[in-house]
GUMAR-561784 format. One line per 3 residues: their letters; for each residue x, y, z of C-alpha. Coordinates in pm, whole numbers, plus 50000, padded with zeros to 5 digits. Example, Ala and Ser with C-alpha at 12.3 -4.5 7.8 and 13.67 -1.06 7.14 Angstrom:
2
as) 51230:49550:50780 | 51367:49894:50714 .
REM end
This chain:
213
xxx) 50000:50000:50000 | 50116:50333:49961 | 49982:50697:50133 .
xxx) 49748:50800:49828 | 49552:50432:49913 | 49620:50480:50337 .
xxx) 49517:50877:50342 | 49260:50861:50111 | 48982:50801:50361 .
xxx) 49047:51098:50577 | 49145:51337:50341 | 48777:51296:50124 .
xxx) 48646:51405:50446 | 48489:51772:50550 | 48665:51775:50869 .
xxx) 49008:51751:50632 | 48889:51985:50385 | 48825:52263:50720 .
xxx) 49194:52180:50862 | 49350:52236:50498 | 49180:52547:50425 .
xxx) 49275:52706:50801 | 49599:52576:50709 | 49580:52759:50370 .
xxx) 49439:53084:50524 | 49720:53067:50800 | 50011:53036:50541 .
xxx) 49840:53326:50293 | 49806:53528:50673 | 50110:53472:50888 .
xxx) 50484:53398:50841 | 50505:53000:50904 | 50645:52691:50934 .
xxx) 50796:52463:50773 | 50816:52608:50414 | 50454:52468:50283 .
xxx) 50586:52250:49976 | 50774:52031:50319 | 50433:52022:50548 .
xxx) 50407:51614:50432 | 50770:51569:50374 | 50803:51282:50629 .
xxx) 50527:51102:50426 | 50693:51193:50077 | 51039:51059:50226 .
xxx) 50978:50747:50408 | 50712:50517:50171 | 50470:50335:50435 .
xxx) 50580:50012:50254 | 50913:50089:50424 | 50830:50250:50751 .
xxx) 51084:50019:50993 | 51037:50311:51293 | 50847:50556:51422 .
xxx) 51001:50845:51586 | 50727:51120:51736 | 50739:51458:51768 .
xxx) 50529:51702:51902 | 50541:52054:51644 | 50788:52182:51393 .
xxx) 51032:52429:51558 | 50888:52745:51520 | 51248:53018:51435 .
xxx) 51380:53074:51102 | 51486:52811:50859 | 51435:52532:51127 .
xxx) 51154:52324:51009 | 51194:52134:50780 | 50856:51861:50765 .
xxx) 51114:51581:50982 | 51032:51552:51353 | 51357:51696:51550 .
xxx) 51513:51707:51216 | 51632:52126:51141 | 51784:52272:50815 .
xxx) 52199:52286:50797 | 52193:52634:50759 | 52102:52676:51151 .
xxx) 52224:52642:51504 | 52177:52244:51607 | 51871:52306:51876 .
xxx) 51901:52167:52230 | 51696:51865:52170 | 51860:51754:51851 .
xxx) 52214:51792:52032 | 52090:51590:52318 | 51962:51298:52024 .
xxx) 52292:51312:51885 | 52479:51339:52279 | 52280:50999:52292 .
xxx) 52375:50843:51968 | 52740:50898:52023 | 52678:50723:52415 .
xxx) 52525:50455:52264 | 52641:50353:51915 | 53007:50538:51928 .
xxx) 52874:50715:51616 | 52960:51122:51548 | 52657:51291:51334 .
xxx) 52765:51642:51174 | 52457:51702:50982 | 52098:51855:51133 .
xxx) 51904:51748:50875 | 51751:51367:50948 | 51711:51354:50571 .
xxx) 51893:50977:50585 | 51726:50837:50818 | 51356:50909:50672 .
xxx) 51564:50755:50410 | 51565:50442:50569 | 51225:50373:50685 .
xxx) 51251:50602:50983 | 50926:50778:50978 | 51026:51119:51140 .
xxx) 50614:51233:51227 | 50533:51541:51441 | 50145:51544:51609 .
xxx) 50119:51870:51444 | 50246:51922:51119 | 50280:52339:51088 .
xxx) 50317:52622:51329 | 50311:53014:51364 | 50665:53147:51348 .
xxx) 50768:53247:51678 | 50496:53108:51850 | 50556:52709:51950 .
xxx) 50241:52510:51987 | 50012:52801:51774 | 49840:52513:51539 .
xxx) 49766:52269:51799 | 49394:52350:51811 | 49376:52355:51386 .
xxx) 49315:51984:51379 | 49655:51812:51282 | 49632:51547:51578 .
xxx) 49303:51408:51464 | 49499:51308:51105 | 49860:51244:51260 .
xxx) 49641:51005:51522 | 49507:50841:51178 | 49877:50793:51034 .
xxx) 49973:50585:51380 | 49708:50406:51387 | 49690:50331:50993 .
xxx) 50068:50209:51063 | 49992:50029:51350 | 49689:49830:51207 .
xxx) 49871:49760:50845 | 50171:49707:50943 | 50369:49479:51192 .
xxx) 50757:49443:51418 | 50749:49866:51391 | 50920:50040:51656 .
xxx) 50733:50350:51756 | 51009:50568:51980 | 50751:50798:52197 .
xxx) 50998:51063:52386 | 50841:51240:52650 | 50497:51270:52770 .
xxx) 50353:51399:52444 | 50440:51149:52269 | 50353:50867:52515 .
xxx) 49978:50929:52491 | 50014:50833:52154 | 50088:50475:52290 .
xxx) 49695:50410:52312 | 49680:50446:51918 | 49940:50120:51915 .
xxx) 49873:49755:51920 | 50160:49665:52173 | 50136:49283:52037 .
xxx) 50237:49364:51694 | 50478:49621:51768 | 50752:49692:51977 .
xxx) 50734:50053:52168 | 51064:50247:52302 | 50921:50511:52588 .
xxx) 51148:50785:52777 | 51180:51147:52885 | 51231:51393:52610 .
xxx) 51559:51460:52501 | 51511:51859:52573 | 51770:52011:52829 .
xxx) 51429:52027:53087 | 51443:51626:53107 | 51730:51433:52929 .
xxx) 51888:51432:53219 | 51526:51287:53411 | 51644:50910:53178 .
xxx) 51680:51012:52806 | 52068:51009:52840 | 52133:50650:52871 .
xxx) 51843:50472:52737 | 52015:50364:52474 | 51718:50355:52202 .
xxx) 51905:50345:51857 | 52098:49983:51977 | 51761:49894:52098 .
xxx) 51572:49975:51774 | 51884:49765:51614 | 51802:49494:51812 .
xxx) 51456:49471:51756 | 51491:49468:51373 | 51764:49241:51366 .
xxx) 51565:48970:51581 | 51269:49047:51299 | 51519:49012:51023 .
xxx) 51438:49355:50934 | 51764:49536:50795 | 51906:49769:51070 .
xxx) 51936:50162:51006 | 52230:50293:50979 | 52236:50575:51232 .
REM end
């Protein structure tokens, strides 16, 4: 299946139609974020025939060429945010492995599919689109994943993200849960949970090809 055949249900519907023309009227209105051509670019880079991993985000970062359609994911061009240096602090912890590029580009690559709840926001303003209606078809993407697919690993960091763990059938799947790796809690059990060997792990024991992190 692809995400013309899994999408098409919600987006034929009026509630989709209302969220895309807010959307519309925000972007023609207010400086935002991403750029709008990347708003789906997690779907357009990881195929759902490929999705291996699930890694969930909450909203695109919200300053100047930052957002970029990848959860946690910025543009080269910018300063590496806290929480993406804190990823990366945990990377090198776990797997050895030294990554001196922002952009997550590779790993979407992969089958990694890099999803925030909601997909746009206000510049300046974090959190500003939350009440447009992204979560109702972000909620549909998890669950279309978790229902058509099986041996995903859906990485939910921080409490946002762990809600979403209601949307997953635990018996098909294989879930990877800690604090957010933001300076407020990676130091609360992000650092040291060691979830790139552990996604490794899990594939490998599925025969599933490992990602090269």
């Amino acid at each position: 299946m692809n995400w013309t055949e899994i999408l098409s249900p919600i987006k034929e519907t009026q509630y989709f139609q209302d969220l895309w023309n807010n959307v519309e009227l925000e972007y023609n209105t207010t400086k935002c974020f991403p750029p709008e051509r990347q708003i789906f670019r997690a779907l357009e880079l990881t195929d759902f025939e490929d999705i291996k991993v699930v890694i969930i985000g909450q909203d695109p970062y919200h300053n100047e060429n930052q957002a970029n359609g990848l959860s946690f994911s910025v543009s080269n061009e910018v300063k590496t945010p806290p929480s993406l240096q804190n990823i990366y602090k945990e990377l090198a912890s776990d797997l050895g492995l030294i990554k001196t590029t922002n952009e997550l580009e590779d790993w979407a690559k992969q089958g990694v599919l890099l999803l925030n709840s909601t997909l746009t926001v206000r510049a300046h303003t974090p959190n500003s689109h939350k009440n447009l209606g992204w979560s109702v078809f972000t909620d549909f993407i998890i669950k279309e994943v978790s229902e058509k697919k099986e041996d995903v690993v859906f990485v939910l960091w921080g409490a946002f993200a762990q809600k979403k763990a209601l949307l997953i059938d635990t018996a098909k799947h294989f879930i990877i849960q800690s604090p957010h790796p933001s300076p407020f809690s990676s130091y609360k059990g992000f650092f040291g949970s060691k979830p790139f060997s552990k996604i490794n792990e899990y594939l490998k024991s599925k025969k599933i090809s490992e990602i090269n992190w």
